[in-house]
mmCIF file of the N, C-alpha and C atoms, coordinates in Angstrom:
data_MODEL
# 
_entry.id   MODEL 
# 
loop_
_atom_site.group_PDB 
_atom_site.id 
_atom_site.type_symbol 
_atom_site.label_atom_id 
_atom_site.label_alt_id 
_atom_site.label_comp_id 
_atom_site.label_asym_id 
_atom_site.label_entity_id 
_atom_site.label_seq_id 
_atom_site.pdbx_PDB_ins_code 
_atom_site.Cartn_x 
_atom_site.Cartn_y 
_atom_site.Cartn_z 
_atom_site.occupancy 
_atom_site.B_iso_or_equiv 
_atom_site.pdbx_formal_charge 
_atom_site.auth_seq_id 
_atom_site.auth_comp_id 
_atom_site.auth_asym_id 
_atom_site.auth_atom_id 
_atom_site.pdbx_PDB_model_num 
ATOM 1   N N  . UNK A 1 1  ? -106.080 -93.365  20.995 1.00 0.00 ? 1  UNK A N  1 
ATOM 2   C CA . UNK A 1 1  ? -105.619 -92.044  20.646 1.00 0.00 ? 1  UNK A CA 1 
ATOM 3   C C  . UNK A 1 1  ? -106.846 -91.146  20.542 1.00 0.00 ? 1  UNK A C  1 
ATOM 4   N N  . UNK A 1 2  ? -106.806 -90.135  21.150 1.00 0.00 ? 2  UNK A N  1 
ATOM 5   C CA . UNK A 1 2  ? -107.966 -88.921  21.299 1.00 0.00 ? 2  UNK A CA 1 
ATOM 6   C C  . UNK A 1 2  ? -107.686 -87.519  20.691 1.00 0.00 ? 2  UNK A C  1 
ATOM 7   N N  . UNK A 1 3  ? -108.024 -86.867  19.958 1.00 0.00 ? 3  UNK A N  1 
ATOM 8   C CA . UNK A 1 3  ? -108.097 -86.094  19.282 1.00 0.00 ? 3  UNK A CA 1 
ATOM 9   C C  . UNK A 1 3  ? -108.055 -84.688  20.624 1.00 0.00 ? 3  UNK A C  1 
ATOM 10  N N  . UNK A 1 4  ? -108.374 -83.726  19.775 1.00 0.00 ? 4  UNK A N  1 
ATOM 11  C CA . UNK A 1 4  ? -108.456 -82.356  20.570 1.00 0.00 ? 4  UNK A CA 1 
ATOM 12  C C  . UNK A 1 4  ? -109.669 -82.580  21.524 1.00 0.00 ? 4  UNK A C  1 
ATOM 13  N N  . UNK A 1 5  ? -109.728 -81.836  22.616 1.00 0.00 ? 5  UNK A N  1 
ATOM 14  C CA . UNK A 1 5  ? -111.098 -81.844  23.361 1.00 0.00 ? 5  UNK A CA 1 
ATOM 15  C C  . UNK A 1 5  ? -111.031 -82.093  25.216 1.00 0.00 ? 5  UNK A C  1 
ATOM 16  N N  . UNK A 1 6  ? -111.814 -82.871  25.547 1.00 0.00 ? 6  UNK A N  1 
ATOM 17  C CA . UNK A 1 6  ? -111.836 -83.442  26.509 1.00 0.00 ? 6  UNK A CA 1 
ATOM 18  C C  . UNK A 1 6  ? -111.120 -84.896  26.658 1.00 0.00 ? 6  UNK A C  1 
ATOM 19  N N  . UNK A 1 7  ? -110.537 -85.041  27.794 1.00 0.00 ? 7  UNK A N  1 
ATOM 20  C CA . UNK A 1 7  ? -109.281 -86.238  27.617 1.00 0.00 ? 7  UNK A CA 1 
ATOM 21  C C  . UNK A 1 7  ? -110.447 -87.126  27.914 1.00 0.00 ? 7  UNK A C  1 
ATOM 22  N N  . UNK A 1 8  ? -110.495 -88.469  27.936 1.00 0.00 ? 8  UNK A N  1 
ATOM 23  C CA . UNK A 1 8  ? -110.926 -89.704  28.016 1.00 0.00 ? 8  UNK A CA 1 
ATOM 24  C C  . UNK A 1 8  ? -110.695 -89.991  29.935 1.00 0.00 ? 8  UNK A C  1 
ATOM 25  N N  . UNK A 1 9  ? -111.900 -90.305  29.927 1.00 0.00 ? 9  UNK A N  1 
ATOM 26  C CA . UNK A 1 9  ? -111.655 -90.993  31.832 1.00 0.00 ? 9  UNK A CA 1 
ATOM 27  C C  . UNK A 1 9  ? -111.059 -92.319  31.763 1.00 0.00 ? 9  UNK A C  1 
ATOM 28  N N  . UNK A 1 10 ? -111.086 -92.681  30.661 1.00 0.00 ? 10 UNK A N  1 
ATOM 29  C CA . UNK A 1 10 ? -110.659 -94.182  30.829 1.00 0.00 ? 10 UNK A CA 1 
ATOM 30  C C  . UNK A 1 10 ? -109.863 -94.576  29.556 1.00 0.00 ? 10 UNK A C  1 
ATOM 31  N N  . UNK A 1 11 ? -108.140 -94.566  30.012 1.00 0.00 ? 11 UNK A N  1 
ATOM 32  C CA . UNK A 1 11 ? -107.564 -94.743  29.174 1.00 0.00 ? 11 UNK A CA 1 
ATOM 33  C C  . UNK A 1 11 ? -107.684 -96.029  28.329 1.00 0.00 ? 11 UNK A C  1 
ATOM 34  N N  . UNK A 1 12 ? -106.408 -96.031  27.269 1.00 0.00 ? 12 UNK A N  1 
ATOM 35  C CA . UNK A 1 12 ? -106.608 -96.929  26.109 1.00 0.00 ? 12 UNK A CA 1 
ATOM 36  C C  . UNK A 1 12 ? -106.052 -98.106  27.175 1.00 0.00 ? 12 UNK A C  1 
ATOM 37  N N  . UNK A 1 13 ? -105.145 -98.284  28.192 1.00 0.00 ? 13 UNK A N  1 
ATOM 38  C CA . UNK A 1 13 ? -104.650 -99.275  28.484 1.00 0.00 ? 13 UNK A CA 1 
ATOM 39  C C  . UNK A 1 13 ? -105.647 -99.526  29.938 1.00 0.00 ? 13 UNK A C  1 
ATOM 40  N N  . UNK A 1 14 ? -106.313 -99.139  30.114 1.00 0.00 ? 14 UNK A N  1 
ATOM 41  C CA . UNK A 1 14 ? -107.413 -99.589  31.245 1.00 0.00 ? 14 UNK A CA 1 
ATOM 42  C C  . UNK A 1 14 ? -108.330 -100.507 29.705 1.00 0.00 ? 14 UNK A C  1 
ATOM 43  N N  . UNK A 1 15 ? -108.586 -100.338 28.621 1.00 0.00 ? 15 UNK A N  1 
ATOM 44  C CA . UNK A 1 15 ? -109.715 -101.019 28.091 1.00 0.00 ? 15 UNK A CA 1 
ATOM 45  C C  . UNK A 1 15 ? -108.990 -101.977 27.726 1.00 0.00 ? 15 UNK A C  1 
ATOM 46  N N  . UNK A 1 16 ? -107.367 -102.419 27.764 1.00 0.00 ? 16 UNK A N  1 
ATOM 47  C CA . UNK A 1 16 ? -106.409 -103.588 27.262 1.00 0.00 ? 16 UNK A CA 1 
ATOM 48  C C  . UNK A 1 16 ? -106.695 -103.930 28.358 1.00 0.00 ? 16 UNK A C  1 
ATOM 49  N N  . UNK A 1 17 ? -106.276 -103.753 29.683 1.00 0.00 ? 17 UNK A N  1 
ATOM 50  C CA . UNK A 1 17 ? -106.982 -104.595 30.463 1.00 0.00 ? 17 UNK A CA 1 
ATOM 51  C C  . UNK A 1 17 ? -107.665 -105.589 30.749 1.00 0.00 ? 17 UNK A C  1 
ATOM 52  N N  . UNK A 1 18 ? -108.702 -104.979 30.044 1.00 0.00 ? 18 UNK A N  1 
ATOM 53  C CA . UNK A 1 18 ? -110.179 -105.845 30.013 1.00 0.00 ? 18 UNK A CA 1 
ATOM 54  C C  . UNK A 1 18 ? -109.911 -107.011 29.393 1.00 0.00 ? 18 UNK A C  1 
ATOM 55  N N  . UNK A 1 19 ? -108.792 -107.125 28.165 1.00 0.00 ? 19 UNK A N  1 
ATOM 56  C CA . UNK A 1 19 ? -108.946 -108.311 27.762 1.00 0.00 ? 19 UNK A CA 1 
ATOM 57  C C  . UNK A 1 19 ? -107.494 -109.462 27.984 1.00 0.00 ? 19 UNK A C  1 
ATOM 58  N N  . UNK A 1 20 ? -106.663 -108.048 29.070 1.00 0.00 ? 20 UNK A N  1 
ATOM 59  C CA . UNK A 1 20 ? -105.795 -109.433 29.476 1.00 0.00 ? 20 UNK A CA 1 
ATOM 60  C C  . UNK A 1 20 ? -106.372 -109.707 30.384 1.00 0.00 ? 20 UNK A C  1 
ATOM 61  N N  . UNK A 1 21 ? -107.532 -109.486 31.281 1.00 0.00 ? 21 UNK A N  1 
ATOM 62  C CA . UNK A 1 21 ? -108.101 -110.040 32.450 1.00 0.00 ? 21 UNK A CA 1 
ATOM 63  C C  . UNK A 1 21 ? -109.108 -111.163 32.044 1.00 0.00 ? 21 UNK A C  1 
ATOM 64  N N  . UNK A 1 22 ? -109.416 -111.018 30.921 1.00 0.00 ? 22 UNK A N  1 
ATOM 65  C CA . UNK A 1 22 ? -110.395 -111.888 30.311 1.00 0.00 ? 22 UNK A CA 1 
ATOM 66  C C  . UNK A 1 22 ? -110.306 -113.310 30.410 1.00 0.00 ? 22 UNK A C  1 
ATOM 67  N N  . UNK A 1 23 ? -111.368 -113.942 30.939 1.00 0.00 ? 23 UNK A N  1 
ATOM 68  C CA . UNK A 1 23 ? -110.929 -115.582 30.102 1.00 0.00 ? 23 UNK A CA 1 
ATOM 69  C C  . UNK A 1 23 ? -111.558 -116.060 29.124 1.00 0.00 ? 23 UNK A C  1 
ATOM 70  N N  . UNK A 1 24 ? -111.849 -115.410 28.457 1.00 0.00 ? 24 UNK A N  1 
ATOM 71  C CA . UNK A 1 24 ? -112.168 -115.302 27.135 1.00 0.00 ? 24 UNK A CA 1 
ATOM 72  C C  . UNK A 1 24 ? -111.253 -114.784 25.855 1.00 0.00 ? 24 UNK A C  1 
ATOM 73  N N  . UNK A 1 25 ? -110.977 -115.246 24.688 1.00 0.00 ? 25 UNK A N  1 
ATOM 74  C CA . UNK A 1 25 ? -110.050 -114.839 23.914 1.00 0.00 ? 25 UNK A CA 1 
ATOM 75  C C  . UNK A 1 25 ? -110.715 -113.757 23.018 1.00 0.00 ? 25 UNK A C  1 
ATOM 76  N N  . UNK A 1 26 ? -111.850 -113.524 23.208 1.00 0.00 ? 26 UNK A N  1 
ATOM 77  C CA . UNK A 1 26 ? -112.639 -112.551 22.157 1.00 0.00 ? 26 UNK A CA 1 
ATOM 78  C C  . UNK A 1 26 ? -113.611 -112.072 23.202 1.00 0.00 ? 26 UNK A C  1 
ATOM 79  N N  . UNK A 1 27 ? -114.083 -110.844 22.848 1.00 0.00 ? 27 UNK A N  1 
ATOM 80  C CA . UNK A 1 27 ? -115.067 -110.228 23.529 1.00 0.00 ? 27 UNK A CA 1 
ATOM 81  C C  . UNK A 1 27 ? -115.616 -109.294 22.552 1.00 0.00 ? 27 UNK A C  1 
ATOM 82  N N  . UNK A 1 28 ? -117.141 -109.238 23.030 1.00 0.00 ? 28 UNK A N  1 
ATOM 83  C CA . UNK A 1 28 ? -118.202 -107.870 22.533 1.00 0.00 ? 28 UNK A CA 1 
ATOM 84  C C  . UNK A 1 28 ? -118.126 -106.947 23.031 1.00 0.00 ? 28 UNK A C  1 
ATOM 85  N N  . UNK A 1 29 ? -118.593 -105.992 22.290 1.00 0.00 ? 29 UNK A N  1 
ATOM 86  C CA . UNK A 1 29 ? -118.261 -104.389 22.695 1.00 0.00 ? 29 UNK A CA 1 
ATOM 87  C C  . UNK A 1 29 ? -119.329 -104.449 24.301 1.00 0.00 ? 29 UNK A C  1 
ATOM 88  N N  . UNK A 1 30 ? -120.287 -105.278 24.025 1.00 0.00 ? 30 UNK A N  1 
ATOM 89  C CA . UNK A 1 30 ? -121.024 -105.353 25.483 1.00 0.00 ? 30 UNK A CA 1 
ATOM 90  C C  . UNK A 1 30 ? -120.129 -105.994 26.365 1.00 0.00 ? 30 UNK A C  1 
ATOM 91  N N  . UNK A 1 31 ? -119.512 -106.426 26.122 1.00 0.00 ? 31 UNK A N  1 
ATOM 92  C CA . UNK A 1 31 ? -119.025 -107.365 27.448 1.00 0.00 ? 31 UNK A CA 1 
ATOM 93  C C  . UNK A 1 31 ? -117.800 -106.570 27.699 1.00 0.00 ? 31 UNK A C  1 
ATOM 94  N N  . UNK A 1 32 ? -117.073 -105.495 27.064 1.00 0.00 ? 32 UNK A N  1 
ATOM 95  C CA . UNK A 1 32 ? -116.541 -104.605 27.243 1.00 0.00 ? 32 UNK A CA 1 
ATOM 96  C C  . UNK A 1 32 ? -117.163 -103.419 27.871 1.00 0.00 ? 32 UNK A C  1 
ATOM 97  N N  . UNK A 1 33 ? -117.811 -103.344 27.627 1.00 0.00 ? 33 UNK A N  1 
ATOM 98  C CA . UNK A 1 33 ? -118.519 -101.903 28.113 1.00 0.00 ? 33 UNK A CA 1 
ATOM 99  C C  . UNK A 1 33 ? -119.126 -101.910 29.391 1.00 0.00 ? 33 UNK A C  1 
ATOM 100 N N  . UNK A 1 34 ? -119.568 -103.638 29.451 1.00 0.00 ? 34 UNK A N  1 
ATOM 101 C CA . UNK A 1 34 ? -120.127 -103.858 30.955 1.00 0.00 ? 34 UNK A CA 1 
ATOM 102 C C  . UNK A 1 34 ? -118.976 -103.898 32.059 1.00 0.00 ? 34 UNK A C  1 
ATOM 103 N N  . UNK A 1 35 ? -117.740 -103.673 31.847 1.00 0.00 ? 35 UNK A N  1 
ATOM 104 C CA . UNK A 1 35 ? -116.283 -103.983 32.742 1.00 0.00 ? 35 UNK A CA 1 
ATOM 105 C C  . UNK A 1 35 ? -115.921 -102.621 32.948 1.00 0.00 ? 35 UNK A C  1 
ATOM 106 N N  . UNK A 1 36 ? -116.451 -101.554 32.346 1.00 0.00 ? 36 UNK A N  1 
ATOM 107 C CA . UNK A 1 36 ? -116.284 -100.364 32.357 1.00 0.00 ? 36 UNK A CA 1 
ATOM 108 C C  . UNK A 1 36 ? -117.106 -99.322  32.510 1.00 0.00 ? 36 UNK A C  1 
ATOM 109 N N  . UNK A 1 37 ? -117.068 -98.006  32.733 1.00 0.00 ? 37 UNK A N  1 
ATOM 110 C CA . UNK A 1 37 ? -118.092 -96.706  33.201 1.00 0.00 ? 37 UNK A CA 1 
ATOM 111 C C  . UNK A 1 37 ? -117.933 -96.323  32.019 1.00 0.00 ? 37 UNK A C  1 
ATOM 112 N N  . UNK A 1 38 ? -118.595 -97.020  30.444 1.00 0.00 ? 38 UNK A N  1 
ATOM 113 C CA . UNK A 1 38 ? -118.441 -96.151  29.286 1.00 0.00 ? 38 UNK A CA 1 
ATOM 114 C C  . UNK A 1 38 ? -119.438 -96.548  28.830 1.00 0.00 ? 38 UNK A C  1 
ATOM 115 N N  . UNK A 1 39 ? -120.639 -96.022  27.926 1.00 0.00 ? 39 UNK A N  1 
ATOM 116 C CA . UNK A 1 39 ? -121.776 -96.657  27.115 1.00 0.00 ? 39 UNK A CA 1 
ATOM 117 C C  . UNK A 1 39 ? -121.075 -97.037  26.201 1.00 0.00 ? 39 UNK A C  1 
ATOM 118 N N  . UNK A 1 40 ? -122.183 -98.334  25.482 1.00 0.00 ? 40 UNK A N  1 
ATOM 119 C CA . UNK A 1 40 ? -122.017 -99.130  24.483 1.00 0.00 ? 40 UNK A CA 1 
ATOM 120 C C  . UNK A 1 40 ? -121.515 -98.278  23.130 1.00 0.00 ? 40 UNK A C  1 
ATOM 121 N N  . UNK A 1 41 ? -121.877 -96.940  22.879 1.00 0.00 ? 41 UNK A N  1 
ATOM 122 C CA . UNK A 1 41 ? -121.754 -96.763  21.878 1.00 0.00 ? 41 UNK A CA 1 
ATOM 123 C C  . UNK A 1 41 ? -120.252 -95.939  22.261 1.00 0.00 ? 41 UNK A C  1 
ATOM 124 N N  . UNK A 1 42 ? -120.106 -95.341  23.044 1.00 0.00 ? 42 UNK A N  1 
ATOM 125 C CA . UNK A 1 42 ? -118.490 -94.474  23.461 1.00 0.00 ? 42 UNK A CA 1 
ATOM 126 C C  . UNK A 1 42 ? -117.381 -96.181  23.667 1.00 0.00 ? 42 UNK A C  1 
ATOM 127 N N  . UNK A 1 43 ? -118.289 -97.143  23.948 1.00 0.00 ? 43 UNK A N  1 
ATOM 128 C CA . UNK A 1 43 ? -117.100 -98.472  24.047 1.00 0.00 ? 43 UNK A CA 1 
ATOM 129 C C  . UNK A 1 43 ? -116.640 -98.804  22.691 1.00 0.00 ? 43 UNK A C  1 
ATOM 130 N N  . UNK A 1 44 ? -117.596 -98.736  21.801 1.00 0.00 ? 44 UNK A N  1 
ATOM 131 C CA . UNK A 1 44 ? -117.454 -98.880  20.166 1.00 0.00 ? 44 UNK A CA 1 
ATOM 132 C C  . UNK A 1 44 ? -116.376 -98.482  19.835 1.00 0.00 ? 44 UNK A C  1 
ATOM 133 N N  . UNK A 1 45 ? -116.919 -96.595  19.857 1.00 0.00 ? 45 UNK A N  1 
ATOM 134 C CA . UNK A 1 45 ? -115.616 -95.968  19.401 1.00 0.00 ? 45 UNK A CA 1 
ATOM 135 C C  . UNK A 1 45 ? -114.187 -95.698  19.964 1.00 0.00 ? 45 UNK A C  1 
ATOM 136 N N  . UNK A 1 46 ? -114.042 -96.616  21.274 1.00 0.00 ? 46 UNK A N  1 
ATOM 137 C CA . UNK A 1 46 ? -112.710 -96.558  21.324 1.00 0.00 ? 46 UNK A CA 1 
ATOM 138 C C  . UNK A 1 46 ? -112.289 -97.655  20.937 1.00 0.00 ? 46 UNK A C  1 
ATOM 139 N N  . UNK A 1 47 ? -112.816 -99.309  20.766 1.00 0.00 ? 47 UNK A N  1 
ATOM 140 C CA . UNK A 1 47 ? -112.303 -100.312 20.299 1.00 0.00 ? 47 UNK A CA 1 
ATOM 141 C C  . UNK A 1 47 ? -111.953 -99.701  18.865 1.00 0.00 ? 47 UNK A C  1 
ATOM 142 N N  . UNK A 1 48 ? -113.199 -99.136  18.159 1.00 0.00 ? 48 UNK A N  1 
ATOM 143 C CA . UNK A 1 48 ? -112.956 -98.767  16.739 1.00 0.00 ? 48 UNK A CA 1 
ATOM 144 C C  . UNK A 1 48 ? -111.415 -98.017  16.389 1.00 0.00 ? 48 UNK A C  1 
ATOM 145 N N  . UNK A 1 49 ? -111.311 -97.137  17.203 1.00 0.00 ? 49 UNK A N  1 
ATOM 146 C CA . UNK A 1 49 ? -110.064 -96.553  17.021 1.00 0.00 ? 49 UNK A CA 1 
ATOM 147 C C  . UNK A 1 49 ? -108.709 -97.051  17.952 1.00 0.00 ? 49 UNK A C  1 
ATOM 148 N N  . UNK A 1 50 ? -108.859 -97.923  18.696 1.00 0.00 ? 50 UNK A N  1 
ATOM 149 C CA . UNK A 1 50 ? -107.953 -99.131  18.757 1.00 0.00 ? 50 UNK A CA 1 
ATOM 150 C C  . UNK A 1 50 ? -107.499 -100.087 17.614 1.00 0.00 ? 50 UNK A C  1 
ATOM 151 N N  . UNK A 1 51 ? -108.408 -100.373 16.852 1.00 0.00 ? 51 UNK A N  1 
ATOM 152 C CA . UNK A 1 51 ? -108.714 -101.447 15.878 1.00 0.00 ? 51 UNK A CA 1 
ATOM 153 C C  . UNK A 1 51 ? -108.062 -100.559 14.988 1.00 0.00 ? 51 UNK A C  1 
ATOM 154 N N  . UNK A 1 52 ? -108.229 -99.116  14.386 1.00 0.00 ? 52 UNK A N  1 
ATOM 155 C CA . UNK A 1 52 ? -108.103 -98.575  13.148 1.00 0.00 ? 52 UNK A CA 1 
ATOM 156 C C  . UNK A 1 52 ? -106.157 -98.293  13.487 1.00 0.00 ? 52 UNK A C  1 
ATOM 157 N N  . UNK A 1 53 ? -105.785 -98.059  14.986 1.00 0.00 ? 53 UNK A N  1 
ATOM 158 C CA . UNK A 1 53 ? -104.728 -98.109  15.648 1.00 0.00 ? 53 UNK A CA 1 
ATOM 159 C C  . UNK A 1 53 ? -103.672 -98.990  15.122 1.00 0.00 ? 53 UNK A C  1 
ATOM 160 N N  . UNK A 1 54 ? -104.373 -100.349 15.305 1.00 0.00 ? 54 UNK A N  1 
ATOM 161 C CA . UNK A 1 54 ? -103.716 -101.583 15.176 1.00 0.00 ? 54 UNK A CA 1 
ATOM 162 C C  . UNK A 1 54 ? -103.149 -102.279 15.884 1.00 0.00 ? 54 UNK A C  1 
ATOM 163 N N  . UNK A 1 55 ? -103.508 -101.519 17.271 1.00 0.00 ? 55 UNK A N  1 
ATOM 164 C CA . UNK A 1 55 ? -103.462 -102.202 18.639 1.00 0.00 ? 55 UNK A CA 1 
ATOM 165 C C  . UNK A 1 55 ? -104.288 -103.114 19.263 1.00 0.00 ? 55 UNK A C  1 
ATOM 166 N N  . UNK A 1 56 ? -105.702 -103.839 18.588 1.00 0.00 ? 56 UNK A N  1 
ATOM 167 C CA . UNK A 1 56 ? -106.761 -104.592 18.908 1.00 0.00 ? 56 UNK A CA 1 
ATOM 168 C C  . UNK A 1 56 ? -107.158 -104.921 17.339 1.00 0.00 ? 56 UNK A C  1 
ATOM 169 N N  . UNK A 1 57 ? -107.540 -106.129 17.143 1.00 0.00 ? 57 UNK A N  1 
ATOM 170 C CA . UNK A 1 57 ? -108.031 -106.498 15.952 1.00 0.00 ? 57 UNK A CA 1 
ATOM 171 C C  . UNK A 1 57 ? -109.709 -107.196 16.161 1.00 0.00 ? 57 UNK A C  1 
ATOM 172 N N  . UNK A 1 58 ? -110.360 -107.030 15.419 1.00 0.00 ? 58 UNK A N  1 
ATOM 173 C CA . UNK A 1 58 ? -112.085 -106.989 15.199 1.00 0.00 ? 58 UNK A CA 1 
ATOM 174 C C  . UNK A 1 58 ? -112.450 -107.742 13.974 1.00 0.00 ? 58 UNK A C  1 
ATOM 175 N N  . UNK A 1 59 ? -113.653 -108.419 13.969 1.00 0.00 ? 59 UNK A N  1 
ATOM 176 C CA . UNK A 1 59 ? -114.528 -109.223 12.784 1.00 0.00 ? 59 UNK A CA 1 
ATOM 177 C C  . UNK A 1 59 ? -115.679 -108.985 12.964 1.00 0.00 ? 59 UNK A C  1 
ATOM 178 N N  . UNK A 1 60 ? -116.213 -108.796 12.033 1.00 0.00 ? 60 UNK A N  1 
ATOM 179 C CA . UNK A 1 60 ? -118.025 -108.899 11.770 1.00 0.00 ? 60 UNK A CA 1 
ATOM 180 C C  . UNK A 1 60 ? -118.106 -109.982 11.955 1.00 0.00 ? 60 UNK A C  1 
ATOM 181 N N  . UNK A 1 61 ? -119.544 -110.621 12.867 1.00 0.00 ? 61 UNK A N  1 
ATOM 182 C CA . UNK A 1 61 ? -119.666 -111.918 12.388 1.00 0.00 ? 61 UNK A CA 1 
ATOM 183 C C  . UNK A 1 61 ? -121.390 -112.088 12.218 1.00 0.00 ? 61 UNK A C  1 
ATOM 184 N N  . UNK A 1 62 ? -121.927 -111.024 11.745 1.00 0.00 ? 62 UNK A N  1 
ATOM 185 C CA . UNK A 1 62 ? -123.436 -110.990 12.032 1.00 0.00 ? 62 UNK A CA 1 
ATOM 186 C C  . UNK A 1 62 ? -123.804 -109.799 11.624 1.00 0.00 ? 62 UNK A C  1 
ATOM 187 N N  . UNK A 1 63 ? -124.959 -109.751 10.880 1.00 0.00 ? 63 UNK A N  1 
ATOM 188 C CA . UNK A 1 63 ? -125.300 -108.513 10.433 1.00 0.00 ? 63 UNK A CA 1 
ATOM 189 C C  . UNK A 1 63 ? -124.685 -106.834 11.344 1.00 0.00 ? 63 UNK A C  1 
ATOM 190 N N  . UNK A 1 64 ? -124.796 -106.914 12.897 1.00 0.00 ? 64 UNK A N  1 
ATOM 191 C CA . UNK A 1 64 ? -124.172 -105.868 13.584 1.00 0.00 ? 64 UNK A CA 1 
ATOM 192 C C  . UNK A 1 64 ? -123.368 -106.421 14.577 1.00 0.00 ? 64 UNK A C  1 
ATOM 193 N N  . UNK A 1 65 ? -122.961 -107.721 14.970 1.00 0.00 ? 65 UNK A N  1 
ATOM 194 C CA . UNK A 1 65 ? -122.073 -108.074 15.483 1.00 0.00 ? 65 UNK A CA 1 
ATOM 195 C C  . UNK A 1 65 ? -120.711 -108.155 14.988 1.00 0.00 ? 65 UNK A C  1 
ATOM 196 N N  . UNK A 1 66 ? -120.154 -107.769 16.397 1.00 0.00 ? 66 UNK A N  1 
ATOM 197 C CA . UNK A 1 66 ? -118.669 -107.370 16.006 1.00 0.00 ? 66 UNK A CA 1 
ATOM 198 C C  . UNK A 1 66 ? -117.954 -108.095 17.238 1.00 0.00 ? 66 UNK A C  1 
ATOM 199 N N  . UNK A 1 67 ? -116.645 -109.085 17.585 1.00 0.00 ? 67 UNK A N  1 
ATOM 200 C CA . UNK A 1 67 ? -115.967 -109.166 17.923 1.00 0.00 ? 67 UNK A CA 1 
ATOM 201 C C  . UNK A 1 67 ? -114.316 -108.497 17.945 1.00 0.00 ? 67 UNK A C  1 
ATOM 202 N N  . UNK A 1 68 ? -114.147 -108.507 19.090 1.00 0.00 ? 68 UNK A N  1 
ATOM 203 C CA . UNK A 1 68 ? -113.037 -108.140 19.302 1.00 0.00 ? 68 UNK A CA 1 
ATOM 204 C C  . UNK A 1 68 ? -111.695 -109.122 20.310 1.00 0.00 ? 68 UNK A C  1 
ATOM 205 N N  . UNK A 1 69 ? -110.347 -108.486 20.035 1.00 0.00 ? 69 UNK A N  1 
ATOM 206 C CA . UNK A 1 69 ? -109.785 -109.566 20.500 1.00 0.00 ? 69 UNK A CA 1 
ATOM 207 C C  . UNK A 1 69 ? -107.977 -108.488 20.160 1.00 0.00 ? 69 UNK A C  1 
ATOM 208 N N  . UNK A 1 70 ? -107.147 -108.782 21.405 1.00 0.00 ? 70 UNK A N  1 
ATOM 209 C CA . UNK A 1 70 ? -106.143 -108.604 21.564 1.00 0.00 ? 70 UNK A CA 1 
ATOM 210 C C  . UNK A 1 70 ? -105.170 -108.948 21.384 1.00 0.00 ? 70 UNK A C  1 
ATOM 211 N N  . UNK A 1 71 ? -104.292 -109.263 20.370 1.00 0.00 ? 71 UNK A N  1 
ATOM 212 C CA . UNK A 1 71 ? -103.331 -110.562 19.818 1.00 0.00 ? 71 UNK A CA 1 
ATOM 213 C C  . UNK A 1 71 ? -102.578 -110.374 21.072 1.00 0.00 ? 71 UNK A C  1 
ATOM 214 N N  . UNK A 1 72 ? -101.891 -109.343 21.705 1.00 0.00 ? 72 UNK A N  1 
ATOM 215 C CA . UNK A 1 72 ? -100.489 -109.659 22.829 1.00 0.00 ? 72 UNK A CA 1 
ATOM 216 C C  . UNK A 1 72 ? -100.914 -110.050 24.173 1.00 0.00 ? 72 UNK A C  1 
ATOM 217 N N  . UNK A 1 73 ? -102.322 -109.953 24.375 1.00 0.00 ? 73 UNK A N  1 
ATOM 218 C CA . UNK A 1 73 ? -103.260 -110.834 25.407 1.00 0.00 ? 73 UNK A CA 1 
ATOM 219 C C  . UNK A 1 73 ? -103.285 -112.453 24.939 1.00 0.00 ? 73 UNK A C  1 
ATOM 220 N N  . UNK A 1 74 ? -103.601 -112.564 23.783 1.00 0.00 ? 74 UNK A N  1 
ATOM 221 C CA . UNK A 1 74 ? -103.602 -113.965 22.976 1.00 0.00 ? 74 UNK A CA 1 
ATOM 222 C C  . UNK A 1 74 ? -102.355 -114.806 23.712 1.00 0.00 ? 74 UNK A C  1 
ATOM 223 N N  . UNK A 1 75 ? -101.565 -114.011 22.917 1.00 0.00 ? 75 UNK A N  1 
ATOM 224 C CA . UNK A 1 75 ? -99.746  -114.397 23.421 1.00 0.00 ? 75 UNK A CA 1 
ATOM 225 C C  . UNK A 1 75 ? -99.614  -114.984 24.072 1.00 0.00 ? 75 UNK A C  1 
ATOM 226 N N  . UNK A 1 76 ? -99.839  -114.195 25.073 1.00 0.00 ? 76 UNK A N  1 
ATOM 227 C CA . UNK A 1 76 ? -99.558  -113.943 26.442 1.00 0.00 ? 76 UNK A CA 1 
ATOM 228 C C  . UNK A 1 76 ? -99.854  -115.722 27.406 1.00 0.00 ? 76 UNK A C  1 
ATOM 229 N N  . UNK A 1 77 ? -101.161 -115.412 26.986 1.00 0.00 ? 77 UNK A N  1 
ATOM 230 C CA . UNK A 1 77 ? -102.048 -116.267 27.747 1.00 0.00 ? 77 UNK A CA 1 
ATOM 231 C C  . UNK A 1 77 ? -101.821 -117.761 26.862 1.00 0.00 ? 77 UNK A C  1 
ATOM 232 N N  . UNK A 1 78 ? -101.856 -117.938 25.010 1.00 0.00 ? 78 UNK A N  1 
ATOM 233 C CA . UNK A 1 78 ? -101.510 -118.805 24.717 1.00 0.00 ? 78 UNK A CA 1 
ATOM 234 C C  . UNK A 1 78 ? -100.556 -119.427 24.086 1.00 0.00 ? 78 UNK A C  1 
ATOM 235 N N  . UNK A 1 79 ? -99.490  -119.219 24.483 1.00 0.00 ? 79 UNK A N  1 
ATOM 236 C CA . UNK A 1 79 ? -97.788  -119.522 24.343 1.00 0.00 ? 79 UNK A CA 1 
ATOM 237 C C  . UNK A 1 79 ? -97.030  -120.161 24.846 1.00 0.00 ? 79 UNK A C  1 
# 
């Protein structure tokens, strides 16, 4: 979800994508950002506001590491 302004080149469901294409069940904002035309820190803030959404869920696991991860990709793939 994007506020007033300039629209986003790359919607919220191009960055879901990324992680039903994944074979990985978790991913970094780098390994997101590298699948996409967005810097690390503009990849942040859209997981962040995915995450705050409640459409993608996230963990610290390291002083600045952050994982991320898609439960209906999860599903999907492990069901």
């Amino acid at each position: 979800m994007s506020g007033p302004g300039r629209q986003p080149s790359i919607t919220d469901d191009k960055i879901l994508v990324v992680f039903r294409t994944s074979s990985d069940p978790f991913l970094t904002t780098k390994e997101v950002s590298d699948q996409l035309e967005l810097g690390r820190r503009g990849t942040y803030d859209r997981l962040t506001n995915l995450a705050d959404d409640g459409r993608i869920k996230r963990k610290k696991v390291g002083e600045s590491a952050v994982i991320w991860w898609f439960p209906a990709a999860l599903k999907e793939k492990y069901s």
